[in-house]
C-alpha positions as CSV (number, residue, x, y, z in Angstrom):
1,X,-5.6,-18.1,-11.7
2,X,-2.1,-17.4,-12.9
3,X,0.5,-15.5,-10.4
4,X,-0.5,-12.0,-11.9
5,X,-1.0,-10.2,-8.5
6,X,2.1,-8.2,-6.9
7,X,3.0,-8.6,-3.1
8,X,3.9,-5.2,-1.5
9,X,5.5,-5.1,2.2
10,X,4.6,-1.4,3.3
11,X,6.6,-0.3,6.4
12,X,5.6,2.6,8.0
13,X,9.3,4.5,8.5
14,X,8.7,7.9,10.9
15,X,5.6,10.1,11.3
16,X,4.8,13.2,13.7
17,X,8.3,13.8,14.0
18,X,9.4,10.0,15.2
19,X,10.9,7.4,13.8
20,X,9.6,3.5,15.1
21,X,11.6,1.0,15.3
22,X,10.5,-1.7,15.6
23,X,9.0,-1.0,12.4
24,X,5.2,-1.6,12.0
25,X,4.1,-3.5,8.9
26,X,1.4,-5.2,6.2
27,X,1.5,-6.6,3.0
28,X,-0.6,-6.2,0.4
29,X,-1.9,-8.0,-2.7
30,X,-2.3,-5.8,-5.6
31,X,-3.7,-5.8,-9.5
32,X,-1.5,-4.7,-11.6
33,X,-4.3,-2.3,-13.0
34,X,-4.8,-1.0,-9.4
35,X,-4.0,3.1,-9.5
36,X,-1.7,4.4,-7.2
37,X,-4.6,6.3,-5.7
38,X,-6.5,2.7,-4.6
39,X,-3.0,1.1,-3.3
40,X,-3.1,5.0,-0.9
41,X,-6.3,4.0,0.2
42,X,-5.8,0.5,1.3
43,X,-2.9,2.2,2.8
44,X,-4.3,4.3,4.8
45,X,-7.2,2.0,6.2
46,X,-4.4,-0.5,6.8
47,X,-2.3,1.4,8.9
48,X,-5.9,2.9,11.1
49,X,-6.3,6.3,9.8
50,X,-9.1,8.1,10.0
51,X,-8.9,11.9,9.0
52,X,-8.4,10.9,5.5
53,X,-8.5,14.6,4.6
54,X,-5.5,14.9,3.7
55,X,-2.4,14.9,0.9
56,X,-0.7,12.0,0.0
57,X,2.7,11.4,-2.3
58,X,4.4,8.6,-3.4
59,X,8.2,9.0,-5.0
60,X,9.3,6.4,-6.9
61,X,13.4,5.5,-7.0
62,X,13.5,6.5,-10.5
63,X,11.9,10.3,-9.0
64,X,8.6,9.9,-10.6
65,X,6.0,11.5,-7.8
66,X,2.4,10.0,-7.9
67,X,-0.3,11.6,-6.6
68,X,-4.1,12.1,-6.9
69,X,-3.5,16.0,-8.8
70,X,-7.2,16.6,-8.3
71,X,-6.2,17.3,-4.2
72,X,-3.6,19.8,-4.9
73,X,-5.2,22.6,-6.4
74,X,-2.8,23.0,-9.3
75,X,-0.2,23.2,-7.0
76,X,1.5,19.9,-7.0
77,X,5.2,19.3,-6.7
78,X,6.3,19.8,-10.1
79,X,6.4,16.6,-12.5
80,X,3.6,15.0,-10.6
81,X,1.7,12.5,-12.6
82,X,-2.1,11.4,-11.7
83,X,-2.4,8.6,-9.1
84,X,-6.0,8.1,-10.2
85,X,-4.6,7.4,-14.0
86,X,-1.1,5.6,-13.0
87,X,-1.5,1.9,-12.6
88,X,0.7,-0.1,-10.6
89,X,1.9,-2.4,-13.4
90,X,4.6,0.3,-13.7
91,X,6.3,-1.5,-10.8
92,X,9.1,-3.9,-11.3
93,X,9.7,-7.1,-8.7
94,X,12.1,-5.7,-5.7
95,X,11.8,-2.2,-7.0
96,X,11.6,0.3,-3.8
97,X,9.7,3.3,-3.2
98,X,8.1,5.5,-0.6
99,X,4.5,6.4,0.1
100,X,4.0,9.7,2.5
101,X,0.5,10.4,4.3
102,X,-0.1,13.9,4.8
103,X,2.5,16.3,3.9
104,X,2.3,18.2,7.5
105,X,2.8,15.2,10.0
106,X,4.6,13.2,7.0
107,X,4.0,9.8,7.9
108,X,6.3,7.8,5.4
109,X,6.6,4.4,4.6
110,X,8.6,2.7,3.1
111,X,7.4,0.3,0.2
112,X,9.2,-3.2,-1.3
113,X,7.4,-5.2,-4.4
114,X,8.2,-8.6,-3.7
115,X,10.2,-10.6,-6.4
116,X,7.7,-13.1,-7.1
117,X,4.0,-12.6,-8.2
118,X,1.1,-13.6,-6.1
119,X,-1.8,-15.8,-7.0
120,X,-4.7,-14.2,-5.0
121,X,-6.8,-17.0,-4.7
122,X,-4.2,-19.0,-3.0
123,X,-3.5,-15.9,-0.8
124,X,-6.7,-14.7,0.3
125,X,-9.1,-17.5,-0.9
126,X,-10.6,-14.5,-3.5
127,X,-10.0,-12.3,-6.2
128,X,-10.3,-8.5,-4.2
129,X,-11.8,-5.5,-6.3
130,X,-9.4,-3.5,-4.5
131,X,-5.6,-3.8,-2.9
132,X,-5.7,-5.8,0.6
133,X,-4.0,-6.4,3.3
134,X,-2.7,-10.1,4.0
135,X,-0.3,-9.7,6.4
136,X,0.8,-7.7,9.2
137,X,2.5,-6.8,12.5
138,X,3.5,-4.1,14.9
139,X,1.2,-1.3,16.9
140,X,0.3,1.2,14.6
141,X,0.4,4.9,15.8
142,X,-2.7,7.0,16.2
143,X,-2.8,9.8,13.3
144,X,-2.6,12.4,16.1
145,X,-0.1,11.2,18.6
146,X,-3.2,10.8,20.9
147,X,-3.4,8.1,23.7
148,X,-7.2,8.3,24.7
149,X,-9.7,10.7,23.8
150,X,-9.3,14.0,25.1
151,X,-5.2,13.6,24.5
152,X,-4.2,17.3,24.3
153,X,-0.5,16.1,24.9
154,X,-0.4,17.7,28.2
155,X,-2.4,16.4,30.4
156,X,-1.4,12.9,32.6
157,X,-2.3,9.8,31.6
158,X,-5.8,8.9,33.1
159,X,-6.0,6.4,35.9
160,X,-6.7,2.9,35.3
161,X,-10.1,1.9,37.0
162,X,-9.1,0.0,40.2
163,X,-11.0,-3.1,39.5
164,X,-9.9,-4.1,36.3
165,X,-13.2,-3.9,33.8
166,X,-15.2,-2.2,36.6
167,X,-16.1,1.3,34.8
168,X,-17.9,-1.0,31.7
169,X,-21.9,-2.2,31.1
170,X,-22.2,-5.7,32.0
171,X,-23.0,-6.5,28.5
172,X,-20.3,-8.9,28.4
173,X,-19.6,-11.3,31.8
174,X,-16.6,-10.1,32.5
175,X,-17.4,-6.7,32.2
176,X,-18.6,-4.4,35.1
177,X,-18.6,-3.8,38.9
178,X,-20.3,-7.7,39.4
179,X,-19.4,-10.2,36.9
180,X,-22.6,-11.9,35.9
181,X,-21.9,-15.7,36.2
């Protein structure tokens, strides 16, 4: 297969009022005829979200704004165009752009199209249906700010059980208050 697939490095910028540094990452192989809205999705499963109720925008560096219009209840930002009907062969190699996961907590990220096309079989070892992930580095944030279940930004940290693995089944051998084995 020909190099018709583009390579996106998606750094995710600030969210929930920080900015990270270092700056967690993936890279993605795309179709060109990929929407907008697939390219969010992989997005967002990429960078462990999981309350996927929510708006999403991305601003090209010309100003164009993509987004799904069906979620905004004809009440997108003015100009908007349809991430369901706008494919990603409108992106040019080393073009820029940002991507921004829920308009409240703003999660942004910061999007580079590599300058050279990918061949997807000699990347993955397949031809994807949809955008994947490749590559990838950094601890991603929860959604939420949370650090454990129960998080209601308050409250200490929990203590760590004293023995290591202790408070687990022994389903695994080094899980439990014996180790099996």
């Amino acid at each position: 297969m020909a190099r018709t697939w583009l390579s996106i490095r998606v750094e995710l910028v600030s969210g929930h009022g920080a900015d990270l540094w270092p700056r967690p990452g993936r890279v993605f192989a795309v179709a060109r005829s990929h929407s907008f809205a697939e390219f969010a999705s992989a997005i967002d499963l990429a960078f462990a979200r999981w309350d996927l109720a929510h708006l999403h925008l991305f601003s090209l560096s010309d100003g164009t704004r993509i987004s799904p219009l069906d979620w905004w209840d004809d009440e997108a930002p003015d100009g908007t165009v349809d991430g369901h009907a706008t494919k990603l062969s409108r992106l040019q190699a080393g073009e820029q752009f940002a991507y921004v996961f829920d308009m409240g907590d703003d999660w942004a990220h910061l999007c580079t199209v590599a300058e050279r096309r990918i061949d997807p079989l000699e990347e993955l070892g397949e031809v994807p249906g949809r955008p994947v992930p490749y590559w990838g580095w950094g601890s991603l944030p929860d959604q939420y700010a949370r650090r454990w279940d129960g998080d209601d930004g308050e409250m200490p940290m929990p203590k760590r059980p004293a023995r290591g693995l202790s408070d687990l089944p022994p389903i695994l051998p080094w899980w439990g208050e014996h180790h099996r084995g």
